[in-house]
N, C-alpha and C positions, 0 to 999 in steps of 0.2 A: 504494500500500500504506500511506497513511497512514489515522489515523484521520482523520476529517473531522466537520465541526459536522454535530449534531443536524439531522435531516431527513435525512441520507444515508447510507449504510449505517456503519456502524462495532462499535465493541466499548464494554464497557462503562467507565464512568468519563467525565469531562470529553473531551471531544475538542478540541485543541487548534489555531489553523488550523496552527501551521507543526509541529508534534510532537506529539512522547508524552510521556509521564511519568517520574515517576524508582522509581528502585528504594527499600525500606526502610533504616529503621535498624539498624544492627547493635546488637548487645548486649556486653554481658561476660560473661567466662569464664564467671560461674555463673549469669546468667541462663538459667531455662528458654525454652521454649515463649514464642516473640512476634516480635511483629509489627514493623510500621513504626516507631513510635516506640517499643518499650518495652523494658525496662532492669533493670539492676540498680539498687537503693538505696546508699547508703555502707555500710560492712559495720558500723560503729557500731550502725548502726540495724536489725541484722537481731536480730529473734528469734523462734527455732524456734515451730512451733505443735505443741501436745501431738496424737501420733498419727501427725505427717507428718512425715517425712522422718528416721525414727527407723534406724538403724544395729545390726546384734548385731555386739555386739563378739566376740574369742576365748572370753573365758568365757559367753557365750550372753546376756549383758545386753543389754539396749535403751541405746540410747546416741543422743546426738541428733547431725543432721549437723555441727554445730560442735565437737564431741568425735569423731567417726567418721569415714566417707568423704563429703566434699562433695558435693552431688546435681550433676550435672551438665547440659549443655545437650541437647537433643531435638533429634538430628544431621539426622533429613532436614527439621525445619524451615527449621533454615541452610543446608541446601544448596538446599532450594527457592525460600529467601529470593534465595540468589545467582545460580540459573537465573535466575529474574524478572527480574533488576537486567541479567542480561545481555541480554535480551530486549529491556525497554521500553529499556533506552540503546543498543540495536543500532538499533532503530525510531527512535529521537532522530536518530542521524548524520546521516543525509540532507536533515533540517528546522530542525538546530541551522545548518545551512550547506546554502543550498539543490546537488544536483546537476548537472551538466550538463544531462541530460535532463530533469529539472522545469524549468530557464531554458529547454529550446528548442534550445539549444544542439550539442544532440546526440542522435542517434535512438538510439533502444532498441536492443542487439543481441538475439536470439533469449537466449545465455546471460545474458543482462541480466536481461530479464523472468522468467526459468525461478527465476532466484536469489529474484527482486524480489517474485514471484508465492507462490512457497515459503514465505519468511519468514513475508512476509504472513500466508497461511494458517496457519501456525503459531502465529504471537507474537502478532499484532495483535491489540487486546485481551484476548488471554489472561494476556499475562506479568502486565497491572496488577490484573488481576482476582486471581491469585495476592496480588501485595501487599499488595490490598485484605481477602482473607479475615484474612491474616495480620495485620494491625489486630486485628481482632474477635477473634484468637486469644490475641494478646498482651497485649491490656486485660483480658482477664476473668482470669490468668492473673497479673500487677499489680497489678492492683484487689484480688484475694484476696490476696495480699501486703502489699498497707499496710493491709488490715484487720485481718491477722492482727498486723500489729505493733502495734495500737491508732491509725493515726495517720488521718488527713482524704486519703483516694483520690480523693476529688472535684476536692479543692483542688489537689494534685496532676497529676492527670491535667488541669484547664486550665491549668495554668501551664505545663505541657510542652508543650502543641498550641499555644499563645499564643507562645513562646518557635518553637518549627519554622515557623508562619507568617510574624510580625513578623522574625524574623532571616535565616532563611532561605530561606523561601517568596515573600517581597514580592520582597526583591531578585536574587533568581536569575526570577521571572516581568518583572521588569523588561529582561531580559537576553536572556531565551527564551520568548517566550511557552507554548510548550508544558510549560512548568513546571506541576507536579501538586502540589509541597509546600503551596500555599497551602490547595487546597482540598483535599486527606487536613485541613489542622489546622482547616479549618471545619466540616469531618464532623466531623472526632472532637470537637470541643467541644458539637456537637448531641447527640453520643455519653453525653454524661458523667454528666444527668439519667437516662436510658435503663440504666444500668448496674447499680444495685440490680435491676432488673426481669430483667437479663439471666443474673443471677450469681444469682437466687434461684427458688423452685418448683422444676416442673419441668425437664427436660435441654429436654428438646423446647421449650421455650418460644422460645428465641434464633431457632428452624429457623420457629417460628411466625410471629414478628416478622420474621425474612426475606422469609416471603410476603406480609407483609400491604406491607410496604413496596416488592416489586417490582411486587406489582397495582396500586398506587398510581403508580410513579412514571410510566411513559407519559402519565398524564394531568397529573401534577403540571407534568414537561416541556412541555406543550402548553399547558398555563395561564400556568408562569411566560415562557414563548418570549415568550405573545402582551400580558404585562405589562411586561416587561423591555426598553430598546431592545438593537440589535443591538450587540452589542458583542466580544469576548475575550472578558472578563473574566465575561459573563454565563454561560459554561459551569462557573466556578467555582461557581453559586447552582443553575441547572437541574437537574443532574445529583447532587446530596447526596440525595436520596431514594434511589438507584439504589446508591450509595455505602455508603450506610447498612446498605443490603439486604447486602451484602455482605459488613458487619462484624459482621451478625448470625449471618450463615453462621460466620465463623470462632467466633466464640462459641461459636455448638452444640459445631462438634470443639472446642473449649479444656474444654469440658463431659465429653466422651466419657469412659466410661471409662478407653478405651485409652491417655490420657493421665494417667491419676490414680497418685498415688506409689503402688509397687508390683504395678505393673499389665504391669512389663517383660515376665517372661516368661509372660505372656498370651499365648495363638493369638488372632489378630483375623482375620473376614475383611473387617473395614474397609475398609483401602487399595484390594481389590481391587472391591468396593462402587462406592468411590468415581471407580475409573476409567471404569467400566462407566456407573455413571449419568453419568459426566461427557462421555462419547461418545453417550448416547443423546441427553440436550439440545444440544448441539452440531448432533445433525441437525433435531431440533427446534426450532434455530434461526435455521438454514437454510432450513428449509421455511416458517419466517415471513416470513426478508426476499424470499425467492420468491414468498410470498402477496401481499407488497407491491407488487412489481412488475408482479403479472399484474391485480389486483384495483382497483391505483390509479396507473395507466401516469402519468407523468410527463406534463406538458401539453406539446403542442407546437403552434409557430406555423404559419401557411403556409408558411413558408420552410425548416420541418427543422429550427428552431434552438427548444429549449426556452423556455417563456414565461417571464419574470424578472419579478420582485415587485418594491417599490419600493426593495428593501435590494439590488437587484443580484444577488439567488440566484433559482435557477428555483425556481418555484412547487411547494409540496407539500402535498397533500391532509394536510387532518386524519388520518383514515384510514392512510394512508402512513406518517406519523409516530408513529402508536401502534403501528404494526405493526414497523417499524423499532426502535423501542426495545425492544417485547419482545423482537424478534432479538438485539439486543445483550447483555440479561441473559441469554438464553438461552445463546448463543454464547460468552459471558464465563463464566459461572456454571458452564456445561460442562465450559470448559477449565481453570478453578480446580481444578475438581473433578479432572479424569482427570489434571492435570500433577501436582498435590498426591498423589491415589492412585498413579501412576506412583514417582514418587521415595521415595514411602515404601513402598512395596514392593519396590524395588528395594534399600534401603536395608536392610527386614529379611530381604532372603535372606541378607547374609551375605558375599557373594561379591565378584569381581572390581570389578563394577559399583560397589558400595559404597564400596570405597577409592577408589576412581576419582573418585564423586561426593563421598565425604569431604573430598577434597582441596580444594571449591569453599566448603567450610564457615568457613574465617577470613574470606573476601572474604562469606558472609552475615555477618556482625558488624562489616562495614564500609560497611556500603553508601549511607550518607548523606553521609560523607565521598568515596567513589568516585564516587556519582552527579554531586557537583556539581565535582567534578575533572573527569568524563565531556565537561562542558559547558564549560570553562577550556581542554583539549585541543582538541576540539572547535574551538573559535573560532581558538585561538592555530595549528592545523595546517593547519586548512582554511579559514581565514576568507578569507586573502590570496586564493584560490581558487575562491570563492564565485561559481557560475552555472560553471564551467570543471572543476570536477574530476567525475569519472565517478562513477557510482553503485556501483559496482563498487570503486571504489578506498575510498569512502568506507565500504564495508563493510568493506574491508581495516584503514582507519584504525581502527575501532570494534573489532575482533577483536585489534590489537595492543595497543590500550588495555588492553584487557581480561586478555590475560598478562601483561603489566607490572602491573596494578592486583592480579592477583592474587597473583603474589611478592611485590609488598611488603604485602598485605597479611600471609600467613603470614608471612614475615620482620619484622613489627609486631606482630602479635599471639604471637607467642614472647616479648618484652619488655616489652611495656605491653598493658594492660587493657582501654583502649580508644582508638576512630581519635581522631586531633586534632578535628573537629568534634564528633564524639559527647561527647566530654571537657569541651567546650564549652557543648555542649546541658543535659548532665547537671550540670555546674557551674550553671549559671545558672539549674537548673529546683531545684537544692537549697540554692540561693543557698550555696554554699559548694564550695571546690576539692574535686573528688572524684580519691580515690589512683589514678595512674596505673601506676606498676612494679609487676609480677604479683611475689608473692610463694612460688608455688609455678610446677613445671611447667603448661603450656599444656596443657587436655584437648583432643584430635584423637579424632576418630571412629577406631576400631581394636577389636583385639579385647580385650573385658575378662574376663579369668579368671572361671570359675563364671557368669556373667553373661550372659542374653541378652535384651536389652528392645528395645526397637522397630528397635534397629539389629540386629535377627537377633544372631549369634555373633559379629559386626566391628561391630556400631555399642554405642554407650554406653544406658545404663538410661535409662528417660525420668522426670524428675523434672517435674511441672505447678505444681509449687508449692514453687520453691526458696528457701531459708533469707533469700538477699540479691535474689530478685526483688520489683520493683517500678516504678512509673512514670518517665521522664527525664523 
């Protein structure tokens, strides 16, 4: 159930040989709507833009968010954010520290495989595909933020991606190689020229630039595979076309109406769109990596043993491999789509489920910090254990991380603004200490009087373009 190098089947994003990827960035209290890396600004530096995010006060005046009610965060983004994180780090466990049964060591029981098989199907490339839209949702979402405040979003936006790679992308891939931070911050700096284009004309443009860069990348993959020697490091370089594609989709929805200030108590049938088309590609991506296997059988020897190329992997037809990666965007792109429309429909009924998934919303606004905790655990629990401990157990380890990671995140984010890394990140991408101690209540998904925006009657207004959002 891992993802595996290019040529064989997987999900979309780098495939790493021993793992997955990590989960996004979290945010602060009043950032909207974003992604992996993106953030609020210093509050020095916010100021309102005429039209948005204007407030009526008691006597029926317009009043702007920094004299009225602060715009708040876009709850099923954070909680979507934090499904992901739990996803791709549940997928890590087993590759951050190999299992018994990947050493050999131990056979698979029937409830083994059933779990093994399960996840799989679920998470595998879908959780980072999530991430990834949410990149593209967060920049455009930023980028209109330090434009509205007059300032340089360009310059910005690479000194953040430059700052998550060099810090902590290089040496957490030194560590794990299935580390993803490095190449999320070689996308997004591909990103950065692209983002005028993104943010301006038409909605539909981001969703056009999606296609044009997934019909592109199977071939791009095939070109750089056969330039590139074999290496790690080279699924950091292959797969940014596919990446890309990816962050253009979030872009579209950062576009959507349904996301624009004032747009809360909108009827959307959005979400439910979105689940729908994201189950119909899904099977459609399916029936790709099927076409691959019927169409371009895997070679074999006399012997029943597949034929090996001179890198030590069995041979794969050209063919095979363009068919296998459009599987992948498909399958990925799908499950973006239906776990994204999932949560947020869930999120705007209102009901049970919401609070329920509310509660997963502080551990999104932490997840850079948690992820590379995720991997620190990881080693320090299981590493003594490494080829010995059960696959089964090593779910268990990832699943108690993950309640612990999640208390102290609410119990963090009640007090301070943002995780100790993020504080870090965001310090050193505005060259100056950014304030940590919240100075009002902490907003939680709940019900807000008179109010119903995307979180139905229990979730908060959706603000796209808050007064202190902008790039870390």
């Amino acid at each position: 159930m891992t993802d595996v190098q290019p040529g064989a089947a997987a999900g979309p994003g780098p495939y790493p040989q021993r793992g997955r990827c990590p989960g996004d960035a979290p945010q602060p209290e009043r950032a909207s709507a974003s992604g992996y890396a993106e953030g609020a600004a210093p509050a020095s530096a916010a100021a309102p833009r005429p039209g948005l995010g204007e407030r009526k006060g008691p006597d029926g005046r317009a009043g702007d968010a920094s004299t009225q009610e602060a715009p708040r965060r876009v709850a099923f983004l954070d909680v979507a954010r934090a499904l992901a994180m739990i996803g791709v780090v549940l997928m890590n466990a087993p590759f951050v520290v190999f299992s018994a049964e990947m050493a050999g060591e131990r056979d698979r029981s029937t409830l083994t495989s059933l779990v093994d098989t399960g996840l799989s199907l679920l998470l595998s490339g879908k959780a980072r595909a999530v991430l990834m839209v949410l990149i593209g949702v967060g920049a455009v979402l930023a980028w209109r933020s330090a434009v509205r405040r007059g300032g340089r979003p360009a310059a910005v936006m690479a000194r953040r991606y430059a700052v998550l790679g060099l810090l902590f992308g290089v040496p957490h891939l030194l560590v794990f190689d299935g580390d993803i931070l490095t190449h999320y911050a070689l996308a997004a700096l591909l990103l950065v020229p692209l983002m005028p284009l993104l943010t301006g004309g038409s909605r539909v443009r981001p969703l056009a630039a999606a296609l044009v860069l997934f019909a592109a990348a199977p071939f791009a993959e095939l070109l750089l595979h056969s330039l590139l020697p074999s290496h790690s490091w080279t699924t950091l370089v292959v797969q940014v076309p596919q990446t890309l594609g990816f962050f253009c989709v979030g872009a579209w929805l950062a576009r959507r109406p349904e996301l624009a200030p004032g747009a809360e108590g909108l009827p959307s049938r959005l979400p439910v769109v979105m689940l729908w088309t994201g189950l119909a590609l899904e099977v459609l991506g399916y029936g790709a990596m099927f076409a691959a296997d019927v169409f371009f059988p895997m070679e074999m020897g006399a012997d029943g043993v597949p034929v090996l190329g001179d890198d030590g992997m069995p041979v794969v037809r050209p063919g095979s491999s363009l068919l296998v990666s459009l599987a992948s965007t498909l399958m990925g792109g799908g499950g973006a789509l239906f776990y994204l429309g999932l949560v947020w429909w869930l999120v705007r009924r209102g009901r049970t489920a919401a609070r329920v998934l509310g509660a997963l919303a502080p551990l999104g606004r932490m997840t850079l910090t948690v992820y590379l905790a995720s991997t620190a655990v990881f080693l320090a629990v299981m590493g003594p254990l490494e080829g010995e401990i059960p696959l089964l157990a090593q779910y268990g380890v990832a699943l108690a991380f993950f309640v612990a990671a999640a208390a102290f995140a609410r119990v963090w984010s009640g007090w301070l603004r943002l995780g100790p890394l993020e504080w870090l990140w965001r310090s050193l991408t505005y060259l100056r200490p950014m304030p940590m101690r919240r100075s009002g209540p902490v907003p939680v998904p709940g019900p807000v009087p008179g109010q119903h925006g995307a979180g139905g009657p229990s979730g908060p207004p959706v603000s796209s373009e808050p007064q202190a959002d902008a790039h870390r």
